[in-house]
PDB file of N, CA, C and O in Angstrom:
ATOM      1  N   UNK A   1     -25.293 -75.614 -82.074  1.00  0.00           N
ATOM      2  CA  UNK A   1     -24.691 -74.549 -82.876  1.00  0.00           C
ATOM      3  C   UNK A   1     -24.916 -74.776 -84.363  1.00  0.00           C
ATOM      4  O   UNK A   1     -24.091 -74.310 -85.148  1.00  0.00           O
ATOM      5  N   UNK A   2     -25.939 -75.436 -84.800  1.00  0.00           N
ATOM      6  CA  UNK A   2     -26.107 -76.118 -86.231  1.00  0.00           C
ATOM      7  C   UNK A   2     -25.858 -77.577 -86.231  1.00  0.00           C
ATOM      8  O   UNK A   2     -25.370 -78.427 -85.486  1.00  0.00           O
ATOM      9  N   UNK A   3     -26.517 -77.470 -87.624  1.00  0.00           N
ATOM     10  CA  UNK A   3     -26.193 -79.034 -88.331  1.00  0.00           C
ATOM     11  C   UNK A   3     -25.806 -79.068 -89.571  1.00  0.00           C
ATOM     12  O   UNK A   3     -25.928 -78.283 -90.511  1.00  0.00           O
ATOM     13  N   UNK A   4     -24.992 -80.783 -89.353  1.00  0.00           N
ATOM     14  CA  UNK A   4     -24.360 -80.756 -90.438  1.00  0.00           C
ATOM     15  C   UNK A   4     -24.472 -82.248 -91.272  1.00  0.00           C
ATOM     16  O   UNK A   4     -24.702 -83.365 -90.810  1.00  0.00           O
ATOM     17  N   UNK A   5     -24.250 -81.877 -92.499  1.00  0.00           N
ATOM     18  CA  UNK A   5     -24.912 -83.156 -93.040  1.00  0.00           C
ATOM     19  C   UNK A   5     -23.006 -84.043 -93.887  1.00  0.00           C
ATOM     20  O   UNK A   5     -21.942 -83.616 -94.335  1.00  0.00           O
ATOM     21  N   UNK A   6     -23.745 -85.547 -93.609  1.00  0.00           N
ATOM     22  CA  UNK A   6     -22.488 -86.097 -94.259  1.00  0.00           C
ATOM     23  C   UNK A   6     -22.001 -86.613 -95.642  1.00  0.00           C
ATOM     24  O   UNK A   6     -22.675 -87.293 -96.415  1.00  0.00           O
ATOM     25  N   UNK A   7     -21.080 -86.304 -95.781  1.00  0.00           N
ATOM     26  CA  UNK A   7     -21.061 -86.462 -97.507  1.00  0.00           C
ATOM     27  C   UNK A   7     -20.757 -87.990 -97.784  1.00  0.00           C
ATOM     28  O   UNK A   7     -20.672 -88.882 -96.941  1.00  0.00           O
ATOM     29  N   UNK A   8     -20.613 -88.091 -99.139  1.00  0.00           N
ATOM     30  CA  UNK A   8     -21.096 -89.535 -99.795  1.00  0.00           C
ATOM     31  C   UNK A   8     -19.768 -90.020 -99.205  1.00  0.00           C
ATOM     32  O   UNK A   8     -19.561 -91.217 -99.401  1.00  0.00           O
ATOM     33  N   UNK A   9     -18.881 -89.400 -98.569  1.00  0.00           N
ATOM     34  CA  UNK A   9     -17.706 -90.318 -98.448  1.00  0.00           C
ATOM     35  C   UNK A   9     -17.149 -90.486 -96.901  1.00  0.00           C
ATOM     36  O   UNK A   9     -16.024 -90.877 -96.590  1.00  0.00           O
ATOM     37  N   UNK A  10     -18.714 -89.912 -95.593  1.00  0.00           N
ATOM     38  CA  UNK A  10     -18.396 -90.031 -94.602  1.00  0.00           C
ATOM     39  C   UNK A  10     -17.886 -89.171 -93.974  1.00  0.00           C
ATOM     40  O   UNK A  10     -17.357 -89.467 -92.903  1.00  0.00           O
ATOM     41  N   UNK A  11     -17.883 -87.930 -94.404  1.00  0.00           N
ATOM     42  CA  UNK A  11     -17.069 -86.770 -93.785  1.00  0.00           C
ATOM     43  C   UNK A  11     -18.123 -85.596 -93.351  1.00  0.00           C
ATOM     44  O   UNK A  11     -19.063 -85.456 -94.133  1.00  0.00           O
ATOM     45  N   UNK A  12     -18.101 -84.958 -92.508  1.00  0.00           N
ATOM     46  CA  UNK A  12     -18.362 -83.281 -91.928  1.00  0.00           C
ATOM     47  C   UNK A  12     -17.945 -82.534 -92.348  1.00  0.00           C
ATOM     48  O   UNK A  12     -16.973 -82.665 -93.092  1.00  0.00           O
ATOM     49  N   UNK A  13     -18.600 -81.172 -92.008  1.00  0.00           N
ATOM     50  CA  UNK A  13     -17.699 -80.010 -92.483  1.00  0.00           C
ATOM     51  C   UNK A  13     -18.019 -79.223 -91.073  1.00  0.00           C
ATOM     52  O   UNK A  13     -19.150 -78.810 -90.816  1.00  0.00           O
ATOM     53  N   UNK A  14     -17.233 -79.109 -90.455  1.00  0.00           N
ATOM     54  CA  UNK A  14     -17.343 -78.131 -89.072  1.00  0.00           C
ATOM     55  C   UNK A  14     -18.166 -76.971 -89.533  1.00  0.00           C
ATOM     56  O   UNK A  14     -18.034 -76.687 -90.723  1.00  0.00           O
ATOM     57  N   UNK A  15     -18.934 -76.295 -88.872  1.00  0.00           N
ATOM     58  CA  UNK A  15     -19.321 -74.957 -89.422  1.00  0.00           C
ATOM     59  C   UNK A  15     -18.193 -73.873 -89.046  1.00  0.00           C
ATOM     60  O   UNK A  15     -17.399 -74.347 -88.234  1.00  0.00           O
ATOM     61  N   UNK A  16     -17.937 -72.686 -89.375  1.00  0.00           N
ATOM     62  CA  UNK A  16     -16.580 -71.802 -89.561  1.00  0.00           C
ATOM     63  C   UNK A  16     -16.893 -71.259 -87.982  1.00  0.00           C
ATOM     64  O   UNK A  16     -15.974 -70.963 -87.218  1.00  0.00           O
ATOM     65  N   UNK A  17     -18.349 -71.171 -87.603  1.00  0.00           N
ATOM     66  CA  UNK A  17     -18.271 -70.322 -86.606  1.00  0.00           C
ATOM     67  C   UNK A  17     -17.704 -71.278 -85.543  1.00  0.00           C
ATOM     68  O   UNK A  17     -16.963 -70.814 -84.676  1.00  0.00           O
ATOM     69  N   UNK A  18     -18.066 -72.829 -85.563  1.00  0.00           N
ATOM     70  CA  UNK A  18     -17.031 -73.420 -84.336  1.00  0.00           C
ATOM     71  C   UNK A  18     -16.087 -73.575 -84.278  1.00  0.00           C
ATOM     72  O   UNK A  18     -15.616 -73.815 -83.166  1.00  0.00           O
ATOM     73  N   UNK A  19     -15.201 -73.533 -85.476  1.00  0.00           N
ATOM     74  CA  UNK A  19     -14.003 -73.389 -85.800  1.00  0.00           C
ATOM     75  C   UNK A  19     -13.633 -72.593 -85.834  1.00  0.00           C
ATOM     76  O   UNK A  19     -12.419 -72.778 -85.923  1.00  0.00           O
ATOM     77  N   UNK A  20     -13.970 -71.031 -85.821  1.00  0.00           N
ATOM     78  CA  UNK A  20     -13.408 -69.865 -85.111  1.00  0.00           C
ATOM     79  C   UNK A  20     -13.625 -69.854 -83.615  1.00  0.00           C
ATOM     80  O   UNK A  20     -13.209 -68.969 -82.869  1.00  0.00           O
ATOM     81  N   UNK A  21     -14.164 -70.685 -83.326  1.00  0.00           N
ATOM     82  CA  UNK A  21     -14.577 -70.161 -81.530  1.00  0.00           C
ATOM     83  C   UNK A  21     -13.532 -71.224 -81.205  1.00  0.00           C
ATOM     84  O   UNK A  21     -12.783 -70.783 -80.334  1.00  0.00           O
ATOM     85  N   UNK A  22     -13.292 -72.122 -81.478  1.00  0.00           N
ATOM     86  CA  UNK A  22     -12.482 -72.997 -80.714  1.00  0.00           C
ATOM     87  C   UNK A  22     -11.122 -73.141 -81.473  1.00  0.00           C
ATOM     88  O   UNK A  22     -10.526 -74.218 -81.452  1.00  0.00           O
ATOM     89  N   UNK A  23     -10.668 -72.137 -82.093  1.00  0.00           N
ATOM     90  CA  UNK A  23      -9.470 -72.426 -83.193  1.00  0.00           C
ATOM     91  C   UNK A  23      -9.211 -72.892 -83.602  1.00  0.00           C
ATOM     92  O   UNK A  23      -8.049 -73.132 -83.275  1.00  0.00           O
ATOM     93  N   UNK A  24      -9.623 -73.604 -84.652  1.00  0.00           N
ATOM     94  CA  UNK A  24      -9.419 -75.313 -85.113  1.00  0.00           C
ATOM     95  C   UNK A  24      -9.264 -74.538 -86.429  1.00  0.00           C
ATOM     96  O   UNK A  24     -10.129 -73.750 -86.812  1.00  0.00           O
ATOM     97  N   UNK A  25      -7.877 -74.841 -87.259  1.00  0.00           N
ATOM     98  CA  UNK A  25      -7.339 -74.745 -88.833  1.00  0.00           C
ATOM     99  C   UNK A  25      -7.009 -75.949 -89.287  1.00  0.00           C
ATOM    100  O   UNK A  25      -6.597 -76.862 -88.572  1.00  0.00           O
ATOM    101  N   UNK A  26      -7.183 -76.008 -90.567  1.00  0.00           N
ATOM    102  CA  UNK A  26      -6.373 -77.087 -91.509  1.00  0.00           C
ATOM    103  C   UNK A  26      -5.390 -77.571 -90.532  1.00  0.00           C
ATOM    104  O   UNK A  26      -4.712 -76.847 -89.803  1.00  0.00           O
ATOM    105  N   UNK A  27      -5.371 -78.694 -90.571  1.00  0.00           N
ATOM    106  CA  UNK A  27      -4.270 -79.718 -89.883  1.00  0.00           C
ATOM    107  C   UNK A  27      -4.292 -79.762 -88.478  1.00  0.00           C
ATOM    108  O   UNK A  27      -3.243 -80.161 -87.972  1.00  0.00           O
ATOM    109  N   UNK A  28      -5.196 -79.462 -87.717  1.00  0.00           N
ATOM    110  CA  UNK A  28      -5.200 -79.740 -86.404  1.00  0.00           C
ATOM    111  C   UNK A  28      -6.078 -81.263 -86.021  1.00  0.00           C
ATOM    112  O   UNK A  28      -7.094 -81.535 -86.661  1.00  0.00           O
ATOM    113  N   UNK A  29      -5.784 -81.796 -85.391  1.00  0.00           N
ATOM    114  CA  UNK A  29      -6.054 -83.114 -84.541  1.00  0.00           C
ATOM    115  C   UNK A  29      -7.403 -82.778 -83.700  1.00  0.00           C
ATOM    116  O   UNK A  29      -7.670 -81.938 -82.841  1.00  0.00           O
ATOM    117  N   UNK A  30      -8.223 -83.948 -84.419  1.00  0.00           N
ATOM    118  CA  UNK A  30      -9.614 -83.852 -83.278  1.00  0.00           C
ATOM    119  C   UNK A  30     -10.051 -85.603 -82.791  1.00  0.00           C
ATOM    120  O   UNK A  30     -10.176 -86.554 -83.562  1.00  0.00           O
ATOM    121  N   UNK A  31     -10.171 -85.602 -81.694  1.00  0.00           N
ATOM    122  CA  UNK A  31     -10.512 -86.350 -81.071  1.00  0.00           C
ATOM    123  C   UNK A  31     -11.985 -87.056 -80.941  1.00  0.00           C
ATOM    124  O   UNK A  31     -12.811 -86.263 -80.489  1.00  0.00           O
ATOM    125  N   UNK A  32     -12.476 -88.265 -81.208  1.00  0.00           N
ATOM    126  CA  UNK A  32     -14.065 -88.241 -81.418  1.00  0.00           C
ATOM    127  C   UNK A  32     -13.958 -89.557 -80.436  1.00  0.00           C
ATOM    128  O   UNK A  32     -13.125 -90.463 -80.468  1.00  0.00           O
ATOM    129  N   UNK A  33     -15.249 -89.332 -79.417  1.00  0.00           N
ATOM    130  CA  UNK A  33     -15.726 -90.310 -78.776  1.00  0.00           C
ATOM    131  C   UNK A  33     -17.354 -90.637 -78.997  1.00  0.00           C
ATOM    132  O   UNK A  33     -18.314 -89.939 -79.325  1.00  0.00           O
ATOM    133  N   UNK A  34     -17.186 -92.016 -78.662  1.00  0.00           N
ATOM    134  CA  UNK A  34     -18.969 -92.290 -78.718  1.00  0.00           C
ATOM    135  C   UNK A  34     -19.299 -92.646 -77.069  1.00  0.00           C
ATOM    136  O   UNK A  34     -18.860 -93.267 -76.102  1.00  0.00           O
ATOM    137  N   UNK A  35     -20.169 -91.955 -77.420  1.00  0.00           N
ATOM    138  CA  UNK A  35     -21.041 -92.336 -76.076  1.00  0.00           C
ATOM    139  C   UNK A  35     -22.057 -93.284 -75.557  1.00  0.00           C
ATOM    140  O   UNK A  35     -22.569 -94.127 -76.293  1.00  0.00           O
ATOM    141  N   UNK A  36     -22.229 -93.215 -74.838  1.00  0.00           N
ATOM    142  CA  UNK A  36     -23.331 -94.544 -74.189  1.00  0.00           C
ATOM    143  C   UNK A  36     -24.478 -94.104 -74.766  1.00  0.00           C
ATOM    144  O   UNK A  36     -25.181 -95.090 -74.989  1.00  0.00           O
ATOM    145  N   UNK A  37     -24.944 -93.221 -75.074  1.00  0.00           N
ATOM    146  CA  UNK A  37     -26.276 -92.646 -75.648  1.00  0.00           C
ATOM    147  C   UNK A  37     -26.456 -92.567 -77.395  1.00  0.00           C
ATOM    148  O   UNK A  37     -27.425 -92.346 -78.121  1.00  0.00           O
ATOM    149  N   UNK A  38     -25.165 -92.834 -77.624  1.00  0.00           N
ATOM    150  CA  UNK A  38     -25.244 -92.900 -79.068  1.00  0.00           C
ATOM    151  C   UNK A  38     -24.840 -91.524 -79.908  1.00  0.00           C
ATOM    152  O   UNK A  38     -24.596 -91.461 -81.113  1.00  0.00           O
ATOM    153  N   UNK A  39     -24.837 -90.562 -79.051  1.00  0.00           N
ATOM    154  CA  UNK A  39     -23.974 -89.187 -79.196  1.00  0.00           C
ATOM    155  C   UNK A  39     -22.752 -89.518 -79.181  1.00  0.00           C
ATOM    156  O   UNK A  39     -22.419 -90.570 -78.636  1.00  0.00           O
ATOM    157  N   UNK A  40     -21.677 -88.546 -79.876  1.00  0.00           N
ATOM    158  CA  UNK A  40     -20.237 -88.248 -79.984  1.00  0.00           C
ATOM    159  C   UNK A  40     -20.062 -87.295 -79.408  1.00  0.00           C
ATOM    160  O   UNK A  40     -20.946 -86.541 -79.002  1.00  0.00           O
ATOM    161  N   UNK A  41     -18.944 -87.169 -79.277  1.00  0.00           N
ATOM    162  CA  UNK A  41     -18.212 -85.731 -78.964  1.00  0.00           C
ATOM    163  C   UNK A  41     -16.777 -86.117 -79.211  1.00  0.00           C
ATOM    164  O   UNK A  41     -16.089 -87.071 -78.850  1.00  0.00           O
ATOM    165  N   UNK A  42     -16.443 -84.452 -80.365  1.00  0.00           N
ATOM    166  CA  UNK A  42     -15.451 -84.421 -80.863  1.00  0.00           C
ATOM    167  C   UNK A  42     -14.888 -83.243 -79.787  1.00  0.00           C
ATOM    168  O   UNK A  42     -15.676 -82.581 -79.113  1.00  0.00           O
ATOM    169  N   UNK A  43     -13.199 -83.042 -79.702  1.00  0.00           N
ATOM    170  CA  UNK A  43     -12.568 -82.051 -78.827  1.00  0.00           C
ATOM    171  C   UNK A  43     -11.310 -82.201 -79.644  1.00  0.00           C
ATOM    172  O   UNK A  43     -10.911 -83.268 -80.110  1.00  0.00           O
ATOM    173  N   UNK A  44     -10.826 -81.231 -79.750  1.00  0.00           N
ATOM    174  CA  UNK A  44      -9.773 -80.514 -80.486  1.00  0.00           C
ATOM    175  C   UNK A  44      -8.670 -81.075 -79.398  1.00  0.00           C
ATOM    176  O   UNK A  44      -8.510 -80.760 -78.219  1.00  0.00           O
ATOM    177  N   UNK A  45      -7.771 -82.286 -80.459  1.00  0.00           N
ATOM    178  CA  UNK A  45      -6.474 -82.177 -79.399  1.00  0.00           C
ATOM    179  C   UNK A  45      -5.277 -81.157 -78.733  1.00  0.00           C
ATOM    180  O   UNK A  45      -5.301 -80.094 -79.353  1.00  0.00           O
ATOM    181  N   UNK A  46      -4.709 -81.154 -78.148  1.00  0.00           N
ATOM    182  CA  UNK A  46      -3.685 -80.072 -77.703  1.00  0.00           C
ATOM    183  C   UNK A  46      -2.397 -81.069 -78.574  1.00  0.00           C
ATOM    184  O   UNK A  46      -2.218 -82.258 -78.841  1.00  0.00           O
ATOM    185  N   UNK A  47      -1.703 -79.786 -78.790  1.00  0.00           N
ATOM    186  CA  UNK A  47      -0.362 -79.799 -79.956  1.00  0.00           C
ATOM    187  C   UNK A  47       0.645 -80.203 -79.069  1.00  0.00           C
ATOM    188  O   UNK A  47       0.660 -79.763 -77.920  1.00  0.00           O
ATOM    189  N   UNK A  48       1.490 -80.992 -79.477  1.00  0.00           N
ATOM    190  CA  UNK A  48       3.046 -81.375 -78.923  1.00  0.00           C
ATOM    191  C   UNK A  48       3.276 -80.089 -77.809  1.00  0.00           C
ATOM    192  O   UNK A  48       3.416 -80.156 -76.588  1.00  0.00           O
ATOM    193  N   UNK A  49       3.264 -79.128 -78.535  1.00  0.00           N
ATOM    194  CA  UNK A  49       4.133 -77.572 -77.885  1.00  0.00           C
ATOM    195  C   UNK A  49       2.726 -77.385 -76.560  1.00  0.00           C
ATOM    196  O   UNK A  49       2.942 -77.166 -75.368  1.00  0.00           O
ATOM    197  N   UNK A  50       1.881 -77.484 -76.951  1.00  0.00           N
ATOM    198  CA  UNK A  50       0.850 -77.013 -75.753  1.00  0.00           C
ATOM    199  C   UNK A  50       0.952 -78.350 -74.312  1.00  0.00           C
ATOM    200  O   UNK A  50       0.467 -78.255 -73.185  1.00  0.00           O
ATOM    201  N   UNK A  51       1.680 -79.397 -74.854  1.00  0.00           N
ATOM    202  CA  UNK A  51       1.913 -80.323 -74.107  1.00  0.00           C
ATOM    203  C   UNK A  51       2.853 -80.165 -73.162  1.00  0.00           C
ATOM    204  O   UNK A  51       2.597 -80.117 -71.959  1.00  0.00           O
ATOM    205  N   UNK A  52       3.892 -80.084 -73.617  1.00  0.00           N
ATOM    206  CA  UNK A  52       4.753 -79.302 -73.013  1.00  0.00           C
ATOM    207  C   UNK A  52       5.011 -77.978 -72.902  1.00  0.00           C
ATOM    208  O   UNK A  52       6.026 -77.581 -72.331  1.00  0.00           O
ATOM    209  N   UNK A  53       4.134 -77.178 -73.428  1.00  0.00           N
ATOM    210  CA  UNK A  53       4.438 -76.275 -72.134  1.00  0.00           C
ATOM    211  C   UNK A  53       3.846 -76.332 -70.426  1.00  0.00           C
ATOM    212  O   UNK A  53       4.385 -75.735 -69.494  1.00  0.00           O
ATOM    213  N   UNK A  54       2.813 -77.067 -70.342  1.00  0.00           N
ATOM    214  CA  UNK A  54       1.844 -77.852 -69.241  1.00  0.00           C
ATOM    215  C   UNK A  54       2.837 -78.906 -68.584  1.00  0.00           C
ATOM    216  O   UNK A  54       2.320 -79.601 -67.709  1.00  0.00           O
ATOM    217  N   UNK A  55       4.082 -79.122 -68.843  1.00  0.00           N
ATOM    218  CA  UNK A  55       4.943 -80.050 -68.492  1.00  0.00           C
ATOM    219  C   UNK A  55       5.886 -79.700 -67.623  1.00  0.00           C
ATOM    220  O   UNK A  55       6.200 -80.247 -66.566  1.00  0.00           O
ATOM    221  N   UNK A  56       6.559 -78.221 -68.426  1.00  0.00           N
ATOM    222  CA  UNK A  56       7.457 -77.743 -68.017  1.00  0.00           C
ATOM    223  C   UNK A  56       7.055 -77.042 -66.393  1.00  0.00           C
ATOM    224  O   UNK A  56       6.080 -76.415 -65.980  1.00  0.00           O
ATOM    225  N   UNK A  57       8.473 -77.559 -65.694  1.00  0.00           N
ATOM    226  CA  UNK A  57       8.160 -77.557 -64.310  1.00  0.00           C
ATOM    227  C   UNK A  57       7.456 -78.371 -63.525  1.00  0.00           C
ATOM    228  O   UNK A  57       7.121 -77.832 -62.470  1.00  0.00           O
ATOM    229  N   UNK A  58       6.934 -80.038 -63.726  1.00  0.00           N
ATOM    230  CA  UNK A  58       6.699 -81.277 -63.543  1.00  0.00           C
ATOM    231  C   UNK A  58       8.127 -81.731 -63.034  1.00  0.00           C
ATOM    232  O   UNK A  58       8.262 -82.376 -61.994  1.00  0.00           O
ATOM    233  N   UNK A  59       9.218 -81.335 -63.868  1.00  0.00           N
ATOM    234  CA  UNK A  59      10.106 -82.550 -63.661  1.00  0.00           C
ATOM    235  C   UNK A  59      11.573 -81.954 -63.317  1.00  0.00           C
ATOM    236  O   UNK A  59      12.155 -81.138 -64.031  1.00  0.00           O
ATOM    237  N   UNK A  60      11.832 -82.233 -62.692  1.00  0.00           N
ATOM    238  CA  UNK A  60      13.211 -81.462 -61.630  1.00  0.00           C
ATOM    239  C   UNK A  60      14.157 -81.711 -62.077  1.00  0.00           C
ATOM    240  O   UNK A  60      14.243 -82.918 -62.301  1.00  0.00           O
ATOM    241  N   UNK A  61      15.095 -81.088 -62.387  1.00  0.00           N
ATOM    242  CA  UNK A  61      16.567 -80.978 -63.469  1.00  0.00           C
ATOM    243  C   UNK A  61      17.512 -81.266 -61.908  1.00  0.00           C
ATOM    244  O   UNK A  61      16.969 -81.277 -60.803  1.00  0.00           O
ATOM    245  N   UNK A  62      19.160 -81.507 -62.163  1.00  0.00           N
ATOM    246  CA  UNK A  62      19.701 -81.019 -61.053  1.00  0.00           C
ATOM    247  C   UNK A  62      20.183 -79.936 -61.322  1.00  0.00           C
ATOM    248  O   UNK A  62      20.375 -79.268 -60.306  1.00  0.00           O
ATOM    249  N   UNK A  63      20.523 -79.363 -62.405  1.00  0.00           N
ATOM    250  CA  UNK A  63      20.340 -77.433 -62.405  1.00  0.00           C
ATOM    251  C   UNK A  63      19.562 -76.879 -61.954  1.00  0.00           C
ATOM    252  O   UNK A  63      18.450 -77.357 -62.177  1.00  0.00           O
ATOM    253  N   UNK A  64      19.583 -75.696 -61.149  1.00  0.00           N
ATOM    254  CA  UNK A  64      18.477 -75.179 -61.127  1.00  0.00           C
ATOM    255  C   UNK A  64      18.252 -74.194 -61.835  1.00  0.00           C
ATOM    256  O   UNK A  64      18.617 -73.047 -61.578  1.00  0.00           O
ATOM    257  N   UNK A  65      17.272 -74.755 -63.340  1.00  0.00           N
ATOM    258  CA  UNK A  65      16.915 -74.009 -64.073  1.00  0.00           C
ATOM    259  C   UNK A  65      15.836 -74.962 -64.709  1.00  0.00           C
ATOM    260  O   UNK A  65      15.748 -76.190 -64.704  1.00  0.00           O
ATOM    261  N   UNK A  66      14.790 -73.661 -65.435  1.00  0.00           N
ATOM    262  CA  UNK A  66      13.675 -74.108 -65.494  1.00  0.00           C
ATOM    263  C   UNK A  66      13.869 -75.019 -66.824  1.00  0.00           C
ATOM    264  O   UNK A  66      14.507 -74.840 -67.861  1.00  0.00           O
ATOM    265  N   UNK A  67      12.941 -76.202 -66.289  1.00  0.00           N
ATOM    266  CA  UNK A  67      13.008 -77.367 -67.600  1.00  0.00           C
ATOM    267  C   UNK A  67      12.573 -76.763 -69.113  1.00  0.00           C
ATOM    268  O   UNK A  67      12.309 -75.561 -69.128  1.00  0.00           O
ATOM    269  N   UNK A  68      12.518 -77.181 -69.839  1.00  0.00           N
ATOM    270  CA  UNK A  68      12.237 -76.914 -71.513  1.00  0.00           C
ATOM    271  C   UNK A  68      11.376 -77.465 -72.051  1.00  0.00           C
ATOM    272  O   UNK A  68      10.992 -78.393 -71.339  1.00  0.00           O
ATOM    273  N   UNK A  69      11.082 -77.429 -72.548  1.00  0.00           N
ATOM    274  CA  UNK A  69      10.520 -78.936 -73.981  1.00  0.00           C
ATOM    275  C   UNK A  69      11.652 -79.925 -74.471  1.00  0.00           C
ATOM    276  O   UNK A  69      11.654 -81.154 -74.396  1.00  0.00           O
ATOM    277  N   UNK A  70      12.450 -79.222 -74.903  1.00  0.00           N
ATOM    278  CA  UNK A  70      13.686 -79.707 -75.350  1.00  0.00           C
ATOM    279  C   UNK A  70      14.327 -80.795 -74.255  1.00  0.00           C
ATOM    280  O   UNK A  70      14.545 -81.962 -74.582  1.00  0.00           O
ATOM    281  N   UNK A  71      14.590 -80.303 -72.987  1.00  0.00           N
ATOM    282  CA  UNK A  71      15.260 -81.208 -71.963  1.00  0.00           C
ATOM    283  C   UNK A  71      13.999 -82.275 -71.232  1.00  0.00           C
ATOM    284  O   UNK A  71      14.334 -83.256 -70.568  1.00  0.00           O
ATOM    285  N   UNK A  72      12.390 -81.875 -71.495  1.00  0.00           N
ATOM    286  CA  UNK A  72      11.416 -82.910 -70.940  1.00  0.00           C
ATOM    287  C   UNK A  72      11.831 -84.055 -72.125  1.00  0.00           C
ATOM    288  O   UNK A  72      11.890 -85.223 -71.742  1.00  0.00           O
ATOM    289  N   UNK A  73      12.037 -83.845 -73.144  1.00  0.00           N
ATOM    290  CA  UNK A  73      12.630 -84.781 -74.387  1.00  0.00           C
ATOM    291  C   UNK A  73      13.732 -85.686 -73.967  1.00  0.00           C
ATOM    292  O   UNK A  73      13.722 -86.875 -73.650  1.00  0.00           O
ATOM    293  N   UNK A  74      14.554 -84.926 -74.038  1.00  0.00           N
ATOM    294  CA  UNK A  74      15.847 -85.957 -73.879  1.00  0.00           C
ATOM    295  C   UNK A  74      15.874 -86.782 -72.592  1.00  0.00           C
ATOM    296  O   UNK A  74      16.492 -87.841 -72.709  1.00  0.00           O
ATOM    297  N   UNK A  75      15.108 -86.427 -70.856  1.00  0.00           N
ATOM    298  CA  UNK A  75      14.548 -87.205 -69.991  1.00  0.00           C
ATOM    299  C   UNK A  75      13.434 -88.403 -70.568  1.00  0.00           C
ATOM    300  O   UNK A  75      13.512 -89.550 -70.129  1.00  0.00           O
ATOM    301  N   UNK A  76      12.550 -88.078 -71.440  1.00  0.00           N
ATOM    302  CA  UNK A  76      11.754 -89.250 -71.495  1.00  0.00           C
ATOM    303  C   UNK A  76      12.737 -89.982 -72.068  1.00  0.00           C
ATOM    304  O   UNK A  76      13.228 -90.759 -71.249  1.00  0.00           O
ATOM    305  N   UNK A  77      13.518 -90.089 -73.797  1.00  0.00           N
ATOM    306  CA  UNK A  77      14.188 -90.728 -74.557  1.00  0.00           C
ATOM    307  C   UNK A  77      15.340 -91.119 -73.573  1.00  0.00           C
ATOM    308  O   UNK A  77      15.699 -92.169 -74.106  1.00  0.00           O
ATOM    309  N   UNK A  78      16.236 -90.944 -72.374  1.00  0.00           N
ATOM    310  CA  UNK A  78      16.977 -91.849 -71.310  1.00  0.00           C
ATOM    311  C   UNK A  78      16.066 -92.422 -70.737  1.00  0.00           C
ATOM    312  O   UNK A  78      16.610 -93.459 -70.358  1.00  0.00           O
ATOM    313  N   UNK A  79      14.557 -92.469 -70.259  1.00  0.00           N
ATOM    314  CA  UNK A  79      13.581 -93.425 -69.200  1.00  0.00           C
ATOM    315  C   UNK A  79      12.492 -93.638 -70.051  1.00  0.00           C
ATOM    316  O   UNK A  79      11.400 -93.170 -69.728  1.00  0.00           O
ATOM    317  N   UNK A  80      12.664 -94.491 -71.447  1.00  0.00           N
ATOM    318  CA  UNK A  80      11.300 -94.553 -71.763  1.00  0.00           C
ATOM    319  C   UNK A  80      10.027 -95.746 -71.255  1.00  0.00           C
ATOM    320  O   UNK A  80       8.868 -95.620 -71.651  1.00  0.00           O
TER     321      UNK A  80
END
């Protein structure tokens, strides 16, 4: 999707169009691995909130009502 060149202080500049395709703004978390080939690959982490929402309904309350973010919280912080 292009190239990109690195500045005197070690840094990239994503091009806008992958950063519109994959939503990536100011302050989001990216992940970089190296590979056996000597290639990277960077992947856009998932946010606290996208974490849990992928959570919710994992973990069985004795209410029956659907878990939260909020209550997957206060379960880890009693069993950490």
């Amino acid at each position: 999707m292009g190239k990109v060149e690195i500045d005197d202080r070690g840094r990239i500049t994503l091009p806008s169009k992958i950063r519109e395709k994959l939503l990536i703004k100011s302050g989001d978390k990216l992940s970089i691995k190296v590979n056996g080939d000597n290639s990277i690959t960077i992947k856009k982490s998932p946010t606290k909130e996208q974490i849990f929402k992928e959570l919710v309904g994992c973990i069985t309350t004795p209410i029956e009502e659907k878990a939260t973010p909020e209550m997957i919280k206060s379960i880890w912080k009693q069993n950490p």
